[in-house]
N, C-alpha and C positions, 0 to 999 in steps of 0.2 A: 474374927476370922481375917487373914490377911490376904490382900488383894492380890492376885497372881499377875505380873504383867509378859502380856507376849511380846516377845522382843522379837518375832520373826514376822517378814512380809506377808500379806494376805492372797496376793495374787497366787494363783496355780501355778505362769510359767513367767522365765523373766519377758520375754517379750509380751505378755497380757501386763507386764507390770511396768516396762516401758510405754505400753502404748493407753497406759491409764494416765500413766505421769505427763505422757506427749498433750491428751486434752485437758488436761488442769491446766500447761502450760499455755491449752489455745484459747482458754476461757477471757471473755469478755472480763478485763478488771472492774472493780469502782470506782462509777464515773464519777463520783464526789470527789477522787483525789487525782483526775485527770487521766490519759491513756499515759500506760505505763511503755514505752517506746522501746524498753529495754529488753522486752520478753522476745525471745528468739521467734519463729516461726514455727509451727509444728512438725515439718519437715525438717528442718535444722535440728529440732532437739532429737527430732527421731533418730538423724543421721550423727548427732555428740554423743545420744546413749547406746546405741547399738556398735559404735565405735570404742566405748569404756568397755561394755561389757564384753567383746570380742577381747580386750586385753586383759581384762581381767579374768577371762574366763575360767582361767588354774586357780584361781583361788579361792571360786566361788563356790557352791554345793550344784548339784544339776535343778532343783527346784529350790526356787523363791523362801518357800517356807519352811526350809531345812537351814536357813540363814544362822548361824551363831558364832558369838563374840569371835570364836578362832579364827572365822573367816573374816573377820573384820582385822583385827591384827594379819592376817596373811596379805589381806590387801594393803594395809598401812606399810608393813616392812617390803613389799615390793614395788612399791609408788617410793620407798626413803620419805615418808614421811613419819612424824611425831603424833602422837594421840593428844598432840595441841599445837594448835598454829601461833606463828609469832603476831605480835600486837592486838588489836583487839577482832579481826579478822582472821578462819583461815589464810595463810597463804597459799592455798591449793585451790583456787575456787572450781576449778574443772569438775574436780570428785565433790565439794561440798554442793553446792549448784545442779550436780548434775545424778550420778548414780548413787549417791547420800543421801540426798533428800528425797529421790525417786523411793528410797528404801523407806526411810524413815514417814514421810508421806503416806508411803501403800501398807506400812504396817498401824498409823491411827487410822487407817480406815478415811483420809482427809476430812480430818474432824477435827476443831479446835478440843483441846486437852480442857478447854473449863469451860465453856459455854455450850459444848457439842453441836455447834454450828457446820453444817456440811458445803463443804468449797464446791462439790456439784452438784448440791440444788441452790444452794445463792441465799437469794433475800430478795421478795419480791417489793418495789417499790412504788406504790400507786403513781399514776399516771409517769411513769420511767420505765417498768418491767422490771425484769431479774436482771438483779446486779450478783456477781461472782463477788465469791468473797477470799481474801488471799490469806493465803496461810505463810506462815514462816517457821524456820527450826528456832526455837529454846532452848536453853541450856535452864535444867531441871536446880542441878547446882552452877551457882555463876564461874565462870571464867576466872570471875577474876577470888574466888577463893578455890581455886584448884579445881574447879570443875574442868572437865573432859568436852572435847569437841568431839571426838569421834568413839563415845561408848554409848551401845542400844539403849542404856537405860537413863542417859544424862540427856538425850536431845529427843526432842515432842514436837509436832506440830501444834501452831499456837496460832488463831488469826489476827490478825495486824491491830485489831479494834482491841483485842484485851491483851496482846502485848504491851502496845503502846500504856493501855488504861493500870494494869499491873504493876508496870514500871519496878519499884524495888522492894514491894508488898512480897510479904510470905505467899504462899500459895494459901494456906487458912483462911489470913486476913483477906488477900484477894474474893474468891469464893464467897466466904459472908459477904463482902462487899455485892459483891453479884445477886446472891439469893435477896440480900434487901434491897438492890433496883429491882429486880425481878418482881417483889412483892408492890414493890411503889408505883410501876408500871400498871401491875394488875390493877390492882386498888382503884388508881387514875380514870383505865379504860372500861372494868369491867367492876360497877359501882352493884 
């Protein structure tokens, strides 16, 4: 049986899906890889996405979960951008950064795509607390063989721990990779 994937946002309204995205964005990072300086304020993002989606608002559906491809292409041709950014970055990072990933984000449910780790409940760390865990967009097919920056089904949130750890592993290979730490862990802890 083949897996259906939803390619539209979860949130009811866009402002419930701004103001999810707004606290991801106010979430305490991991303190293992130091305070990330670069994350806006939760009021700044509020005031950058509320600011997109007032301009984009023709091109959008009126609810969240009525989101599809067309409206994505209507936002690409009226921003003039390409459904791939030059080098190996968008060049648009306002829409990638800001009402793209907001989408992309609230439609995994902020869940890494292979571990299902959830960015708002964290990872609790004895004697440190909850640590938030970051997510980032994927490219499902890479970049650099034709994959798409801006198509609902090529970009996934992923967290930073198995982005990094994936590297240029199949997704197959990755996964096995994971269920035998996953096994080796158990094994370890619970003898």
């Amino acid at each position: 049986m083949e897996k259906t994937l939803n390619l539209a946002p979860r949130s009811a309204t866009w402002n419930d899906l701004v103001e999810r995205f707004a606290e991801f964005k106010a979430m305490d990072c991991l303190r293992a890889s130091g305070p990330d300086r670069r994350r806006p304020a939760k009021a700044r993002v509020l005031k950058q996405l509320h600011r997109q989606l007032d301009r984009e608002r023709a091109h959008l559906p009126t609810l969240p979960c009525d989101f599809k491809p067309e409206h994505l292409e209507a936002l690409l041709t009226a921003r003039g951008l390409s459904d791939r950014g030059e080098g190996r970055r968008p060049h648009h990072a306002s829409f990638w950064n800001g009402l793209w990933r907001a989408i992309v984000l609230d439609r995994d449910d902020y869940k890494c795509c292979f571990c299902r780790r959830s960015a708002t409940e964290g990872v609790d760390v004895p004697g440190e607390g909850r640590l938030a865990i970051r997510l980032e967009l994927d490219h499902v097919r890479p970049r650099s063989v034709g994959g798409a920056d801006y198509s609902l089904s090529n970009i996934r949130a992923i967290c930073r721990t198995c982005n990094t750890a994936r590297s240029r592993m199949s997704d197959a290979h990755f996964e096995a990779e994971l269920v035998s730490i996953a096994r080796a862990v158990f094994a370890a802890h619970c003898p």
